[in-house]
PAZAMI-219003 format. One record per atom (N, C-alpha, C): residue in one letter; atom name; x, y, z. Coordinates in nm, 3 decimals. Example, Ala and Ser with C-alpha at 12.3 -4.5 7.8 and 13.67 -1.06 7.14 Angstrom:
REM PAZAMI-219003
BADO:gukol:lumtor:c1:c2:c3
BADO:A:N:1.319:-0.569:0.780
BADO:A:CA:1.230:-0.450:0.780
BADO:A:C:1.320:-0.330:0.780
BADO:S:N:1.285:-0.225:0.708
BADO:S:CA:1.367:-0.106:0.714
BADO:S:C:1.290:0.003:0.787
REM end
This chain:
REM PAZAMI-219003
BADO:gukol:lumtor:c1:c2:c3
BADO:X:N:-8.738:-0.106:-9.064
BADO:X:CA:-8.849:-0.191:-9.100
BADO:X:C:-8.882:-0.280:-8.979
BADO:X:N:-9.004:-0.305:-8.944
BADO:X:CA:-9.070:-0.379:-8.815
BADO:X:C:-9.050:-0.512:-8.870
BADO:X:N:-8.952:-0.579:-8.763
BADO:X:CA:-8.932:-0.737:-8.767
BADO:X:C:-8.805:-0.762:-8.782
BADO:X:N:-8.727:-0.654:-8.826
BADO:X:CA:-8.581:-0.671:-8.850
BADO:X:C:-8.480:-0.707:-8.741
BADO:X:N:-8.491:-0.646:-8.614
BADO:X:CA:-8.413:-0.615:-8.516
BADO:X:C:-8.452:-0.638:-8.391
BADO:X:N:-8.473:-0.712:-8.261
BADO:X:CA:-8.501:-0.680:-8.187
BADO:X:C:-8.606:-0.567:-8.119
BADO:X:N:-8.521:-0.480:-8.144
BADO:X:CA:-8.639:-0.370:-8.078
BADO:X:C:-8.761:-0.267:-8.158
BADO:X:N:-8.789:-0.411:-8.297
BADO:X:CA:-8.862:-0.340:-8.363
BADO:X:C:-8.947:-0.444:-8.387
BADO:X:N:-8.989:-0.527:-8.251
BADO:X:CA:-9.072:-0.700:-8.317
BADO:X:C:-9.180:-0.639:-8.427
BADO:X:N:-9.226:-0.750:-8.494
BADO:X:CA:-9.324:-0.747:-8.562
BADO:X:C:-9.372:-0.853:-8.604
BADO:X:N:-9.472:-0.850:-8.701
BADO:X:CA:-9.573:-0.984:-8.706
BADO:X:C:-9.482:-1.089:-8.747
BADO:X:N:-9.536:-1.210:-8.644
BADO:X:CA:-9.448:-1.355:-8.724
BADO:X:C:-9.499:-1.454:-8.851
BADO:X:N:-9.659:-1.396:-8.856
BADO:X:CA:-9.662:-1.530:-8.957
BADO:X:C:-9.851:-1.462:-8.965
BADO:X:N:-9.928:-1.562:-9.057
BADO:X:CA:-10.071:-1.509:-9.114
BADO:X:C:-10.159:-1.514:-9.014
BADO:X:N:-10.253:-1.418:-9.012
BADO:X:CA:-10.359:-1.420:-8.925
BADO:X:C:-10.476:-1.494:-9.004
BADO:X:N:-10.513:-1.592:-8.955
BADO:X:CA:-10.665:-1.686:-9.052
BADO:X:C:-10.798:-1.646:-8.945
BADO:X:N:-10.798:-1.599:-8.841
BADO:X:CA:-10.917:-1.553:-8.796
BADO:X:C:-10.904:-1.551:-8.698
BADO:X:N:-11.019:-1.475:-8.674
BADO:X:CA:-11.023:-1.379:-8.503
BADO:X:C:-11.131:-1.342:-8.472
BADO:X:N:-11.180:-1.391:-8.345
BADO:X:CA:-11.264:-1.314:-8.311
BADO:X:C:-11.254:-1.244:-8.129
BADO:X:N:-11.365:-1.236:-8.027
BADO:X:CA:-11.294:-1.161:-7.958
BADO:X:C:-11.228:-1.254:-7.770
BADO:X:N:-11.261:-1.385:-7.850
BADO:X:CA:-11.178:-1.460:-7.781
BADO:X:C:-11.018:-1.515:-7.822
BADO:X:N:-11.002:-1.549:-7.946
BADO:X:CA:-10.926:-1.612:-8.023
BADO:X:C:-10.838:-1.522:-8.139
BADO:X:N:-10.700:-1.607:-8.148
BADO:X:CA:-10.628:-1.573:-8.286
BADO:X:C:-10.609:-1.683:-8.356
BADO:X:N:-10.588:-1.719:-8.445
BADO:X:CA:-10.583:-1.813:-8.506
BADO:X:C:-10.455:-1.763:-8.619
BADO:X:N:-10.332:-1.801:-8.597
BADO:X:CA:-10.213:-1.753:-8.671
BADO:X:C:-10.179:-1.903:-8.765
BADO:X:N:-10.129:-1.847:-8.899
BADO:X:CA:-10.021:-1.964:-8.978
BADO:X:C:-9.870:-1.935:-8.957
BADO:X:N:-9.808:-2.021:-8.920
BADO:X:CA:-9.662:-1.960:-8.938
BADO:X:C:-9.626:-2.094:-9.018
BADO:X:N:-9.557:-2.080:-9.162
BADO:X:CA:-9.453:-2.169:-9.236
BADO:X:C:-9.343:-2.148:-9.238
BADO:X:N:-9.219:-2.203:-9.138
BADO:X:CA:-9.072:-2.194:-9.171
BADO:X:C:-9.004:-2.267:-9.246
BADO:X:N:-8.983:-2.276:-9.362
BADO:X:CA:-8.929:-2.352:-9.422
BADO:X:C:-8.777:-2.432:-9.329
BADO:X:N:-8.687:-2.472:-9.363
BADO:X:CA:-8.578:-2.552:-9.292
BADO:X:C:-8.501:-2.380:-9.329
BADO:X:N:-8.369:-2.393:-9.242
BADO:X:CA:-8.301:-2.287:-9.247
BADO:X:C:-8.349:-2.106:-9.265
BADO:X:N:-8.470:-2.125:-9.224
BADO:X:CA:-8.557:-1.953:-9.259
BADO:X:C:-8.554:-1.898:-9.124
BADO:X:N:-8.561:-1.805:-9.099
BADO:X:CA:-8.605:-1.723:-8.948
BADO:X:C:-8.734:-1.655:-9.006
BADO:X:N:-8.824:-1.666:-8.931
BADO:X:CA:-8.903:-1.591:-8.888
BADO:X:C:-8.913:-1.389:-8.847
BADO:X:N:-8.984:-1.291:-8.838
BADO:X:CA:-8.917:-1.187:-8.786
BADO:X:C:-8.936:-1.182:-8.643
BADO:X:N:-8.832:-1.111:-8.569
BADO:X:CA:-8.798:-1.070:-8.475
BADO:X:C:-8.970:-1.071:-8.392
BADO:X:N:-8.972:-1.067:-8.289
BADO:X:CA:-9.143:-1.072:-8.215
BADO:X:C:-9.104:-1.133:-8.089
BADO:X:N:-9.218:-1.070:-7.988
BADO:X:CA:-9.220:-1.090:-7.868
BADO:X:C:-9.368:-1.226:-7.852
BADO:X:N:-9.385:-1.234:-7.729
BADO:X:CA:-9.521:-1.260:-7.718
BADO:X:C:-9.589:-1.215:-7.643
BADO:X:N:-9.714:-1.111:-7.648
BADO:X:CA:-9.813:-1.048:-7.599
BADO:X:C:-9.921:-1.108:-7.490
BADO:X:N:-9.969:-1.224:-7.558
BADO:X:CA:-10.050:-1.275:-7.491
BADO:X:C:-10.006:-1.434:-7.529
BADO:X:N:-10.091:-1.480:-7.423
BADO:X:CA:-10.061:-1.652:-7.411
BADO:X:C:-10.047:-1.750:-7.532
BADO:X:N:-9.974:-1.826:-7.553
BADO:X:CA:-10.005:-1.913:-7.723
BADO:X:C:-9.995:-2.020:-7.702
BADO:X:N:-10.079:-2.096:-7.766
BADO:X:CA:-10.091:-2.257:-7.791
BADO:X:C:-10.006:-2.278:-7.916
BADO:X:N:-9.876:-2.358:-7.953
BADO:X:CA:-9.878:-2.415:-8.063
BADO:X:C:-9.922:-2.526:-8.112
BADO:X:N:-9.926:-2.553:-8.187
BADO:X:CA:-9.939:-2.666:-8.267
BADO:X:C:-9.858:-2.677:-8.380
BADO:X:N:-9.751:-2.763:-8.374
BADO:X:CA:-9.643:-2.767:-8.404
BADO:X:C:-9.643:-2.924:-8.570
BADO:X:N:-9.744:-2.885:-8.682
BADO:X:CA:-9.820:-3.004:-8.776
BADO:X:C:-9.655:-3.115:-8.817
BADO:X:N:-9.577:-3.019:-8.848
BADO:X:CA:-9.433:-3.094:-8.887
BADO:X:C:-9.299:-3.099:-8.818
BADO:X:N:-9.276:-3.186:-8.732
BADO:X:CA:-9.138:-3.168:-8.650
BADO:X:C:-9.036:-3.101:-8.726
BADO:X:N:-8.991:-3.080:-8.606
BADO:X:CA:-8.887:-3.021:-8.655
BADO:X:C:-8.773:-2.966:-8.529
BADO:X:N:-8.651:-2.953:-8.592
BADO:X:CA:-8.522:-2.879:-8.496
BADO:X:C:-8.561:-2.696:-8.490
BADO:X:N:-8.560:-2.673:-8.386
BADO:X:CA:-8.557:-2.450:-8.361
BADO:X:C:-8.467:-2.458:-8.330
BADO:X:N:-8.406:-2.290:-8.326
BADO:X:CA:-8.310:-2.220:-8.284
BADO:X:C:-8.373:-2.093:-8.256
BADO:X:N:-8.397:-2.062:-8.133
BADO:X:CA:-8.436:-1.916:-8.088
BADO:X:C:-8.321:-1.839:-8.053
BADO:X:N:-8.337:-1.724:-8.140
BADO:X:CA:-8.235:-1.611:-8.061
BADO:X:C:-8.273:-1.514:-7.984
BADO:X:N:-8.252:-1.523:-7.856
BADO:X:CA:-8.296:-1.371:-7.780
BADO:X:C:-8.241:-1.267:-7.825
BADO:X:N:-8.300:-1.127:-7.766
BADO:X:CA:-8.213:-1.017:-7.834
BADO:X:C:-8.079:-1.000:-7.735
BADO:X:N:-8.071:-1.093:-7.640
BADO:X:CA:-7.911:-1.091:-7.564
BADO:X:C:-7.835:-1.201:-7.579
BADO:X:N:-7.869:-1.248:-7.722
BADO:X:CA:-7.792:-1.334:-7.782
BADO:X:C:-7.808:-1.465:-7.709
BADO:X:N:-7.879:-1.506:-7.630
BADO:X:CA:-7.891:-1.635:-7.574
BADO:X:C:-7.945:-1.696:-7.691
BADO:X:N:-7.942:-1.828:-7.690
BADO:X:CA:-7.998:-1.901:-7.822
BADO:X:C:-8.085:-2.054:-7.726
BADO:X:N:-8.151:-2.077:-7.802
BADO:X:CA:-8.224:-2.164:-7.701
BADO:X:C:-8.276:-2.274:-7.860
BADO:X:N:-8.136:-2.436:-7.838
BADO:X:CA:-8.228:-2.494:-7.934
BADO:X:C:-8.291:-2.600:-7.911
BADO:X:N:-8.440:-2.640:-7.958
BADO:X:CA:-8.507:-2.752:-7.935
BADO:X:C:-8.556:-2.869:-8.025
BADO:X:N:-8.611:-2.938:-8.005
BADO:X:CA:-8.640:-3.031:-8.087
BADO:X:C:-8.818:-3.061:-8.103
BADO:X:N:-8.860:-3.087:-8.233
BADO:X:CA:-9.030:-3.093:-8.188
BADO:X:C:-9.079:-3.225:-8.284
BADO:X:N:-9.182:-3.285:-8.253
BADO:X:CA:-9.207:-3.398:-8.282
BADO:X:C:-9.367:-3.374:-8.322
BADO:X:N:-9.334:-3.404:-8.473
BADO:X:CA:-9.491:-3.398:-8.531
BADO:X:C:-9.634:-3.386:-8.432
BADO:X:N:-9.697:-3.296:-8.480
BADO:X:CA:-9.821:-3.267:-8.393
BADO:X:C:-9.768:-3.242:-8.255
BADO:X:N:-9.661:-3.226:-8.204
BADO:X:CA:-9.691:-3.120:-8.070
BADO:X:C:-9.727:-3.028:-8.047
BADO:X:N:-9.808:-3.057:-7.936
BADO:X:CA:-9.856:-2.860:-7.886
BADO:X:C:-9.833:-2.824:-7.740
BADO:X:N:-9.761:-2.706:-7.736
BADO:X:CA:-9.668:-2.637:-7.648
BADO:X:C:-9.772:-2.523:-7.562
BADO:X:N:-9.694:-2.505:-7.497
BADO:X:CA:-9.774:-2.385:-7.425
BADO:X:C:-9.661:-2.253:-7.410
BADO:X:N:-9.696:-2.136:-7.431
BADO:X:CA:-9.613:-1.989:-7.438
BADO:X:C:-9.664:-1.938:-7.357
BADO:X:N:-9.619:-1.883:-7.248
BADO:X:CA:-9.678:-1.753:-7.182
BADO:X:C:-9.638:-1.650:-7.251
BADO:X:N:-9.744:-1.559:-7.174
BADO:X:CA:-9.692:-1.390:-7.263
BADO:X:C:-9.632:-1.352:-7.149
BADO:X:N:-9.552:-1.280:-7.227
BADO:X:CA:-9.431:-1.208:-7.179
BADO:X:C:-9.479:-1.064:-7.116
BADO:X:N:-9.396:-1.052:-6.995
BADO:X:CA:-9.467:-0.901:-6.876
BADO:X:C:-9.349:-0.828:-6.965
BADO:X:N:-9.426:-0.684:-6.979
BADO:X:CA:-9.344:-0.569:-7.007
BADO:X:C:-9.178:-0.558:-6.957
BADO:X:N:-9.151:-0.615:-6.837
BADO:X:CA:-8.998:-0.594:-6.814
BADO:X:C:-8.905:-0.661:-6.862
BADO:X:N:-8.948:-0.805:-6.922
BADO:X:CA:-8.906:-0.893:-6.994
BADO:X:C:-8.893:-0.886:-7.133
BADO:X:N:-8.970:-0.787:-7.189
BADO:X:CA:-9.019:-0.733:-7.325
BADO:X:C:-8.890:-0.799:-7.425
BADO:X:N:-8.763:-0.667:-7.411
BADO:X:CA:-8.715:-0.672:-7.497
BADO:X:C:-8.578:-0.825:-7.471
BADO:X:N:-8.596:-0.839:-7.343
BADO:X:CA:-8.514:-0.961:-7.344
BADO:X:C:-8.562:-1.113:-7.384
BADO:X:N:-8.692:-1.105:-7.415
BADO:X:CA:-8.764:-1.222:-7.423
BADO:X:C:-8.794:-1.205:-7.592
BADO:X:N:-8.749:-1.079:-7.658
BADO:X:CA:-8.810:-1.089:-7.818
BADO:X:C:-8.702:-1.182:-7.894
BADO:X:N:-8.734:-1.254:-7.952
BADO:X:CA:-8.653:-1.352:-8.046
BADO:X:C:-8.690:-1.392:-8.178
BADO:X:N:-8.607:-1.447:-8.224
BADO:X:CA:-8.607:-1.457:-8.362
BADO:X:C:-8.586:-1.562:-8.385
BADO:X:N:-8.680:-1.679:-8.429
BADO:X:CA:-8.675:-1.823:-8.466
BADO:X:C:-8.641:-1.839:-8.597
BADO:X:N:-8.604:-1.958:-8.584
BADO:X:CA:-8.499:-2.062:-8.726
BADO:X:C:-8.535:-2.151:-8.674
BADO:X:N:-8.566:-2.220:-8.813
BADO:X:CA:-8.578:-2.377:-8.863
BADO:X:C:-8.453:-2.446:-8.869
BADO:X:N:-8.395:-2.508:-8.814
BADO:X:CA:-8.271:-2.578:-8.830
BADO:X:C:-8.331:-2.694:-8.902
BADO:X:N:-8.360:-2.733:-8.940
BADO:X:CA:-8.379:-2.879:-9.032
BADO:X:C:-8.509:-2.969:-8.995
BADO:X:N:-8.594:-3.032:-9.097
BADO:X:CA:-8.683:-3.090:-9.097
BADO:X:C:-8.614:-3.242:-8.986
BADO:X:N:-8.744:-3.305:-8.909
BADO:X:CA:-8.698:-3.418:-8.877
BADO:X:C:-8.726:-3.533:-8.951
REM end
């Protein structure tokens, strides 16, 4: 199943609209949920409405955790093909702030 594993990313969260500049995604993690497995393709803005603690897992087990503070917005690059499968991860909510 796509999203399970590493080398099977798949969608992280709702698409609310698109057109042929823009995506416009929802993602809700509740506290303690992961997200599925996914890379990033192209560039992303978050906007981050409710702080909160992450825990990213790479697929080489690096874990990367941070902290976010109501209404931040981040910047993602997309990830080059050689980086692909080392850069796909799998986010968790570690706890509301």
């Amino acid at each position: 199943m796509i999203g399970t594993t590493p080398d099977k990313p798949g969608p992280q969260e709702t698409l609310l609209f698109e057109n042929e500049r823009v995506r416009i995604w929802e993602l809700v993690l509740p506290p303690g949920e992961a997200c599925n497995w996914h890379t990033h393709s192209e560039d992303h803005i978050l906007i981050i409405v409710d702080g909160a603690s992450t825990e990213a897992t790479l697929a080489n087990d690096e874990v990367h955790r941070s902290s976010h503070p109501d209404f931040e917005i981040c910047y993602v690059p997309k990830v080059v093909m050689e980086q692909k499968l080392h850069e796909t991860c799998l986010l968790t909510a570690r706890f509301e702030n």
